[in-house]
MILUM-88288 format. One line per 10 residues: number of its first residue (from 1); their letters; for each residue x, y, z of C-alpha. Coordinates in Angstrom, 3 decimals, padded with zeros to 6 digits. Example, Ala and Ser with C-alpha at 12.3 -4.5 7.8 and 13.67 -1.06 7.14 Angstrom:
2
1 = AS = 012.300:-004.500:007.800 ~ 013.670:-001.060:007.140 .
***
This chain:
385
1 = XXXXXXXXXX = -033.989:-039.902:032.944 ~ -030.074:-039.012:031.390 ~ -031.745:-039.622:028.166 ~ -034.981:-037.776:028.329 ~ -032.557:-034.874:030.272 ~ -030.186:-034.591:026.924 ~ -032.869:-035.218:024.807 ~ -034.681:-031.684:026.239 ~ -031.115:-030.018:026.027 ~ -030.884:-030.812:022.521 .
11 = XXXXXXXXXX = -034.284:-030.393:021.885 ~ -034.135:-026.780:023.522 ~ -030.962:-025.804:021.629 ~ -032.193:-026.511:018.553 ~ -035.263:-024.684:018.961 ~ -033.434:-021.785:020.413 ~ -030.945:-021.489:017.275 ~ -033.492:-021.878:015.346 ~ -035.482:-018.842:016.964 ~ -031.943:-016.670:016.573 .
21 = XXXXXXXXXX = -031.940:-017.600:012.840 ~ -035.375:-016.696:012.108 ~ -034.650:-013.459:013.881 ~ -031.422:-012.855:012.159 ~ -033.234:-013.246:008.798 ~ -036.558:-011.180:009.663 ~ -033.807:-008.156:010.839 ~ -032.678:-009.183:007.146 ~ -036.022:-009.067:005.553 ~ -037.010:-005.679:007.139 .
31 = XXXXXXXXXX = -036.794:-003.230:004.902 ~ -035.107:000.095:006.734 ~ -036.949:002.839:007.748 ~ -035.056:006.728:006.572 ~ -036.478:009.976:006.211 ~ -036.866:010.824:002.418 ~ -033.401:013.151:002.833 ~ -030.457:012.686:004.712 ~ -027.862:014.930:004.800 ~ -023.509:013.840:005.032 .
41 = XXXXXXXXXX = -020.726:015.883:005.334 ~ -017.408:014.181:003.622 ~ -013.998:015.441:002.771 ~ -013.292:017.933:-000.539 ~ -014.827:017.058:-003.900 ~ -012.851:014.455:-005.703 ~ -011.817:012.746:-002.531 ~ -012.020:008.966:-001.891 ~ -014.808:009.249:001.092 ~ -016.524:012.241:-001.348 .
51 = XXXXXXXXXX = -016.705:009.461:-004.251 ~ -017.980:006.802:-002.300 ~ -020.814:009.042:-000.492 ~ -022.202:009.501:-003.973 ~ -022.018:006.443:-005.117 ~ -023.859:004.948:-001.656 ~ -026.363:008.137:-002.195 ~ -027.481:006.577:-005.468 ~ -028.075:002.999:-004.034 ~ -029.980:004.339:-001.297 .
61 = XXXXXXXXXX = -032.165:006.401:-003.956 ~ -032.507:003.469:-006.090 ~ -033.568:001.239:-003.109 ~ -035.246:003.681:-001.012 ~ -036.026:006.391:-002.725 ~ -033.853:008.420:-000.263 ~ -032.142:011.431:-001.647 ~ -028.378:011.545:000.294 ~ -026.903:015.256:000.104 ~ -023.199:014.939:000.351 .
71 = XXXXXXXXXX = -021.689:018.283:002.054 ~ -018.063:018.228:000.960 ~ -015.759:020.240:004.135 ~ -012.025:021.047:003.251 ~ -010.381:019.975:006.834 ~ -011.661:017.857:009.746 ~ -013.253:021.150:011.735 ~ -015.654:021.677:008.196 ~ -016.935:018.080:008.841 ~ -017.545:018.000:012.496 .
81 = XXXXXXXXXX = -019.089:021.301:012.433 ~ -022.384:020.985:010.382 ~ -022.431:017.357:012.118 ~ -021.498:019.298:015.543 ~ -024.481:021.889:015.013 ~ -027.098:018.755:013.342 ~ -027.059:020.208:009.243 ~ -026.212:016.965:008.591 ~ -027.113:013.333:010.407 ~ -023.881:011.556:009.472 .
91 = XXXXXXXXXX = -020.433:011.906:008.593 ~ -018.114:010.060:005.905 ~ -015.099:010.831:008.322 ~ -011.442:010.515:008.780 ~ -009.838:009.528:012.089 ~ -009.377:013.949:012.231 ~ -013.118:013.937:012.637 ~ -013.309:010.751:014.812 ~ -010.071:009.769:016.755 ~ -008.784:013.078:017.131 .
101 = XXXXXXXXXX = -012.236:014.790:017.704 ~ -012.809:011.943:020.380 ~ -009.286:013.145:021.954 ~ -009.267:016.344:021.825 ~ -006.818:016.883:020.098 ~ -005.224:019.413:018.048 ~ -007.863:021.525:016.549 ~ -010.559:019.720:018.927 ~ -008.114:021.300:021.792 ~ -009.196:024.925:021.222 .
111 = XXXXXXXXXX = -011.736:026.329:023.647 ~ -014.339:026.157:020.870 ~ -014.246:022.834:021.122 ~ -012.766:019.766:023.248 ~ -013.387:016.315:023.418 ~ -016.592:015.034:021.023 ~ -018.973:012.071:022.187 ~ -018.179:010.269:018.927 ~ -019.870:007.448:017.826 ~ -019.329:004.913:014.549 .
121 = XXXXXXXXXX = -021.775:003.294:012.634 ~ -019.438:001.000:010.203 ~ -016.196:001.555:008.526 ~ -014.818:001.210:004.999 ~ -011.215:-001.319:005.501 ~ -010.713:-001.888:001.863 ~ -007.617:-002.896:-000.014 ~ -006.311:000.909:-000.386 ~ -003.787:002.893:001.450 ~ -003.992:006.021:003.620 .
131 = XXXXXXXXXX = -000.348:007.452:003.483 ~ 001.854:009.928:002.058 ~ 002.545:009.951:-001.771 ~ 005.101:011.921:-003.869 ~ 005.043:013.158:-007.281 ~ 007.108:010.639:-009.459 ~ 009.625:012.951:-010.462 ~ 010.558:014.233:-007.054 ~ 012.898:011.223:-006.747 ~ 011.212:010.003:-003.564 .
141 = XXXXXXXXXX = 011.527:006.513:-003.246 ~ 011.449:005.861:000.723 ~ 010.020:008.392:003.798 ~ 013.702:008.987:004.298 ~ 014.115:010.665:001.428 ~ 011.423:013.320:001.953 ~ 013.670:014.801:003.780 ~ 014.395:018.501:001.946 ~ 011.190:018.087:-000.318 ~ 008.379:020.288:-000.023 .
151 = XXXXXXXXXX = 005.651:018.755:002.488 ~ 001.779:020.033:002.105 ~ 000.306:021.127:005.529 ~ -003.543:021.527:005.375 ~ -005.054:024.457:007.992 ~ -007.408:023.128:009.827 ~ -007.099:019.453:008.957 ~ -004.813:017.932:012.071 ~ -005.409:014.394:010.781 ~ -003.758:014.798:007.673 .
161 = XXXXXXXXXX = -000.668:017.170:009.525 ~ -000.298:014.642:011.812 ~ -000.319:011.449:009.984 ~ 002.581:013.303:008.023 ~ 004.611:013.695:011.234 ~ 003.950:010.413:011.892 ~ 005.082:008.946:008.774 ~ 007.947:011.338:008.502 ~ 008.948:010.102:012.343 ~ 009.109:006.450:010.543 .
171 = XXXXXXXXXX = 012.182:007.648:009.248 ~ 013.310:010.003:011.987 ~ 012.641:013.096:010.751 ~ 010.125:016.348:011.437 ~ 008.699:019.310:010.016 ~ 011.832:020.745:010.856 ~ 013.521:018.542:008.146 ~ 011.170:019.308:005.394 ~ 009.857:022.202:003.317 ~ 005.951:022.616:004.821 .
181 = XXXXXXXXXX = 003.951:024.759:002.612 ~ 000.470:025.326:003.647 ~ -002.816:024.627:001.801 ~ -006.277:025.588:002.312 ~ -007.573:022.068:001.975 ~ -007.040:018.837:000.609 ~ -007.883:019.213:-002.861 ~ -006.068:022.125:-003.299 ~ -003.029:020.379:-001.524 ~ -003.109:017.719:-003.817 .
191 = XXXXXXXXXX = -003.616:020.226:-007.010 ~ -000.484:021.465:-005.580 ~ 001.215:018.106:-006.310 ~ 000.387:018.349:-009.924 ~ 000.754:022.224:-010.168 ~ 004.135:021.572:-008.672 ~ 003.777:023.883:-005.914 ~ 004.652:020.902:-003.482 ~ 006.079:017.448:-003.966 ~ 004.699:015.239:-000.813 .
201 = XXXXXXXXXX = 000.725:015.412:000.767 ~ -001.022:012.858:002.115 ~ -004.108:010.823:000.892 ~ -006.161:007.483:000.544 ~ -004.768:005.558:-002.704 ~ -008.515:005.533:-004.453 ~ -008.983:009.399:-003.968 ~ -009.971:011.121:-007.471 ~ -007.125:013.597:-007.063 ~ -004.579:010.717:-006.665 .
211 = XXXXXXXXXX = -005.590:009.231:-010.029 ~ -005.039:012.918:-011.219 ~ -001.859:013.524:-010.325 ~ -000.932:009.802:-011.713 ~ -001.948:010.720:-014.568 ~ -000.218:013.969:-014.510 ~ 003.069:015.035:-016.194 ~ 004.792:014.553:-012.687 ~ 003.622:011.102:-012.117 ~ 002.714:009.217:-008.834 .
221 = XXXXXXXXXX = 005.309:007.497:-006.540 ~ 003.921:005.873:-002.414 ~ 007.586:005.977:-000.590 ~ 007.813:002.890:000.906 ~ 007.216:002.204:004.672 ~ 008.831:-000.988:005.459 ~ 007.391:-003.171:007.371 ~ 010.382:-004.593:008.346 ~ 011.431:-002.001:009.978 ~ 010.122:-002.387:013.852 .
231 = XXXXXXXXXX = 011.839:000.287:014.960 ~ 010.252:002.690:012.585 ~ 006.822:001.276:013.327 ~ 007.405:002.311:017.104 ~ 007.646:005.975:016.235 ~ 004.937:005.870:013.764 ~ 002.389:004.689:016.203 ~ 003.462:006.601:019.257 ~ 002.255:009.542:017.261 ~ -000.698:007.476:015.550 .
241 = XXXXXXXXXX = -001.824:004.311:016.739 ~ -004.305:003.718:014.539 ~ -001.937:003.154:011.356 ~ -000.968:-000.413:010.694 ~ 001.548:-001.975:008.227 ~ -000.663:-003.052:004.756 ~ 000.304:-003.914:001.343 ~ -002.259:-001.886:-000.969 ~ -003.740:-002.938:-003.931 ~ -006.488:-000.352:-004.557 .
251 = XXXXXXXXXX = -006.220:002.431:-006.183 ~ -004.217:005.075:-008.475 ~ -001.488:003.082:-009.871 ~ -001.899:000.003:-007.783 ~ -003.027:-003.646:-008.457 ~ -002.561:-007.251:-007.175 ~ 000.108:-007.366:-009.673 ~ 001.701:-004.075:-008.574 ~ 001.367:-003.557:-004.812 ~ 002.645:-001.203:-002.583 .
261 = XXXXXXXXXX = 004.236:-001.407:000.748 ~ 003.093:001.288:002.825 ~ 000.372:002.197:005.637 ~ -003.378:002.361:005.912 ~ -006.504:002.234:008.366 ~ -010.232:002.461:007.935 ~ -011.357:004.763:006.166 ~ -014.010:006.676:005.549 ~ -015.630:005.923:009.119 ~ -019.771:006.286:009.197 .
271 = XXXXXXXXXX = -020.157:008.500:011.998 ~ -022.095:010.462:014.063 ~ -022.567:012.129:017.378 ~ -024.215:010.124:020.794 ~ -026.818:012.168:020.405 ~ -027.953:010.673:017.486 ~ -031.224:009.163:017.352 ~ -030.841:005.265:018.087 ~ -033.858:004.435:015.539 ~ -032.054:006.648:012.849 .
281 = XXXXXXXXXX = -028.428:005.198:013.256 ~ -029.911:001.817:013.625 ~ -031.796:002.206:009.943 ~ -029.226:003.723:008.914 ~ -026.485:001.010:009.381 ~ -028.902:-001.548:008.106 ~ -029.482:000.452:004.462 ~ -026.027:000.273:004.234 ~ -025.589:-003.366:004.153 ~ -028.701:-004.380:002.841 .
291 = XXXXXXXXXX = -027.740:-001.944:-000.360 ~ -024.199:-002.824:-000.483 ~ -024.320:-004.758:-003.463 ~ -026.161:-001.609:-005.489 ~ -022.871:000.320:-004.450 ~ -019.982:-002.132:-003.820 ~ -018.586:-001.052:-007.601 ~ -019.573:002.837:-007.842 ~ -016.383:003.942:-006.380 ~ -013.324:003.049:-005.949 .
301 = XXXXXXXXXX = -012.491:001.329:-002.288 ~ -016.346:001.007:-001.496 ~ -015.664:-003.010:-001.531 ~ -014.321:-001.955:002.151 ~ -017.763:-001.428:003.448 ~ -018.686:-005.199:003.441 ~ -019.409:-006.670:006.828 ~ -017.054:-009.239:006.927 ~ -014.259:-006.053:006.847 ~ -016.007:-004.889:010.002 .
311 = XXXXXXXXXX = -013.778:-004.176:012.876 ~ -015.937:-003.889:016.167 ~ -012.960:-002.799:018.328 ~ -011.483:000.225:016.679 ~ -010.594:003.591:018.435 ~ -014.015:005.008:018.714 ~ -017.201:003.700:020.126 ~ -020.178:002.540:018.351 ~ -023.279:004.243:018.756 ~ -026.295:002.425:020.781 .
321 = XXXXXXXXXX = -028.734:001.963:017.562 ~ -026.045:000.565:015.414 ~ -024.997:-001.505:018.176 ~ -028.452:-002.397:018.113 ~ -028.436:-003.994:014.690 ~ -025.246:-005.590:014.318 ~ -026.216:-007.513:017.521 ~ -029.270:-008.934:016.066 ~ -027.283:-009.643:012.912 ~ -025.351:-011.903:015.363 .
331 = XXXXXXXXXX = -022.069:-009.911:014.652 ~ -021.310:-008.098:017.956 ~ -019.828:-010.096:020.525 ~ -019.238:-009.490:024.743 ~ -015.515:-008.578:023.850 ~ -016.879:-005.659:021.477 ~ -019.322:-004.750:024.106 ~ -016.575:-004.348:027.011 ~ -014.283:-002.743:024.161 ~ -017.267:-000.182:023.681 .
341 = XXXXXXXXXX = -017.632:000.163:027.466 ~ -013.926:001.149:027.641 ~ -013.994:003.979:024.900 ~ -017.792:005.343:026.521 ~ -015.535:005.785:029.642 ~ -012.567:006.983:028.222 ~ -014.788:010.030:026.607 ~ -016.743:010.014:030.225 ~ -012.700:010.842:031.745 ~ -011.887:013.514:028.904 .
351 = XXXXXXXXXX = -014.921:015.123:028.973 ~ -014.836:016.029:032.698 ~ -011.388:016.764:032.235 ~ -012.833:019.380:029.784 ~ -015.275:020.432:032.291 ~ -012.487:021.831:034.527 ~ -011.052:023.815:032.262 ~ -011.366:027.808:032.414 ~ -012.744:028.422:028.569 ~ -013.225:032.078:028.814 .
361 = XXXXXXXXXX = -012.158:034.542:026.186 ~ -009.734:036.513:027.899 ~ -007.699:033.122:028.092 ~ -004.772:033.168:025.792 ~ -004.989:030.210:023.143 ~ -001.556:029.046:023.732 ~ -001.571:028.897:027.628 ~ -005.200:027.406:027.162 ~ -003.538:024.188:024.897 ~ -000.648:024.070:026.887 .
371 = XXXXXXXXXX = -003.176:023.736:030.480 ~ -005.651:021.534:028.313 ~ -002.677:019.232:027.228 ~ -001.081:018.821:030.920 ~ -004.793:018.203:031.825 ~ -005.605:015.783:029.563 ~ -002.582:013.567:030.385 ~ -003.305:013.505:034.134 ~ -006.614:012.890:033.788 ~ -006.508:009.925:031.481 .
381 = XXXXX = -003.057:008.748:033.621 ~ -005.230:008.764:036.966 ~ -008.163:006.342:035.125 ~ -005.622:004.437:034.115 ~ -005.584:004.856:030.010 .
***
């Protein structure tokens, strides 16, 4: 009886792995179902997530026959807006558009907006860097000597203002210690760079405008941010905890053989809003590995899209039809699931935080953040985040 008792088990496991591998290959052998256009919104012309929208948009036109229009936004509002009002199914995002947006944050705290219901598809963790860099013949060298140079601040783009004060906290300093001098968007912050109008902005590594101003007169110089330095890493991620300590070897000036010390995280996320259809998101996130190899090579950094860079327990929550397919790929696990859970909640706690909040236009936008802020805090202290 033992015998003919293990010999079922086995017999039953092997059929059922057997049944989860011919599943996992017909979700392969599918082909994904998209409408003949889809519509992105990405960061400026000549940016890194910009470059590597095209470059997917071809792929999925070659494989699909699936025209991808690629709306470029100067600052983090530009992209969540048409994505916001649905011009566009899906963003090529920063963590502005996601983490912050999620948060509520900055920009997201005005009363035209508040917390977003977020949601990721995949993200791009290649071998580039998200960080500050410096034109060569500033004389930067290190974060702590930014301190008197001319700093770019981008209106309307908190993500890339406040992953400078992060990076300049490294080093204990502020805005107060450097030279801010405003920009209407990236690109033309990073034309500033080269136009020496400013010396310090921040940017991926594999950005167009970053193998610009390498090329420039001025040169191209990423102050380093030890990673030795523990201390430093503290105050960088109590502003932004999504930064971690990476050696980059993609992009404008780097290599394997030439590395630089620095700071990165994903980036671009694929992203979109709950509402999203779950049959759309769930096609959608399948064309994009099943036509990885067609784009892998068209841009710089787009070897960060590859599932095996997948991280399933980021800052955001995945959305339901993604979810969807990178279960039956086999690649979502019950710890991603009760991560997920956590972050749906977290947004649950902000947004009726939000709720309470007196948004009327008589409200002054100053005592509005200020109430919004002390709300926020108790509200996320009381559910215990």
């Amino acid at each position: 009886m033992r015998n003919t008792h293990s010999w079922a088990k086995g017999a039953f496991a092997a059929a059922f792995f057997a049944v989860s591998a011919l599943s996992a290959a017909q979700v392969a052998a599918a082909e994904a179902k998209l409408p003949a256009t889809l519509a992105w919104s990405a960061y400026d012309v000549g940016s890194g997530g910009y470059n590597q929208s095209v470059g997917i948009g071809n792929a999925l036109k070659q494989k699909y026959n699936v025209s991808l229009r690629v709306l470029p936004g100067k600052n983090d509002v530009s992209r969540n807006l048409p994505l916001k009002n649905g011009q566009v199914q899906f963003s090529a995002n920063g963590v502005g558009g996601a983490y912050l947006a999620q948060e509520g944050l900055f920009d997201f705290g005005s009363q035209q907006w508040g917390p977003q219901p977020v949601r990721s598809l995949m993200m791009n963790t290649s071998d580039q860097l998200l960080t500050i860099l410096a034109a060569k013949d500033s004389g930067i060298k290190t974060v702590a000597d930014v301190k008197g140079k001319r700093v770019a601040w981008v209106i309307g783009s908190p993500s890339l203002n406040q992953n400078i004060t992060a990076i300049l906290a490294f080093a204990n300093l502020t805005w107060k210690d450097v030279e801010k001098v405003e920009f209407g968007g990236f690109g033309a912050a990073m034309d500033g760079i080269v136009n020496n109008q400013v010396d310090v902005a921040f940017s991926s590594s594999v950005s167009g405008k970053a193998y610009a101003i390498e090329k420039s007169p001025r040169g191209l110089v990423y102050p380093v941010i030890s990673h030795k330095d523990k201390e430093g890493w503290k105050r960088l991620n109590a502003h932004a905890p999504f930064f971690y300590p990476f050696m980059g070897t993609d992009g404008a000036g780097l290599s394997k053989a030439k590395p630089a010390e620095s700071s990165t995280y994903p980036y671009p996320i694929l992203m979109t809003y709950a509402s999203q259809k779950a049959d759309l998101v769930y096609n959608m996130t399948k064309a994009m590995v099943d036509s990885f190899d067609l784009y892998k090579a068209s841009a710089p950094g787009n070897s960060g899209w590859a599932v095996d860079r997948q991280n399933f327990a980021w800052v955001i929550p995945f959305h339901d039809g993604a979810i969807k397919y990178w279960k039956e790929t086999g690649h979502w696990k019950p710890e991603h699931q009760k991560h997920n859970d956590m972050l749906i909640k977290r947004q649950q706690v902000l947004a009726k935080a939000w709720a309470g909040m007196n948004k009327s236009s008589d409200v002054d936008a100053k005592a509005f953040a200020t109430a919004w802020e002390k709300a926020r805090e108790e509200a996320l202290a009381k559910a215990g985040y």
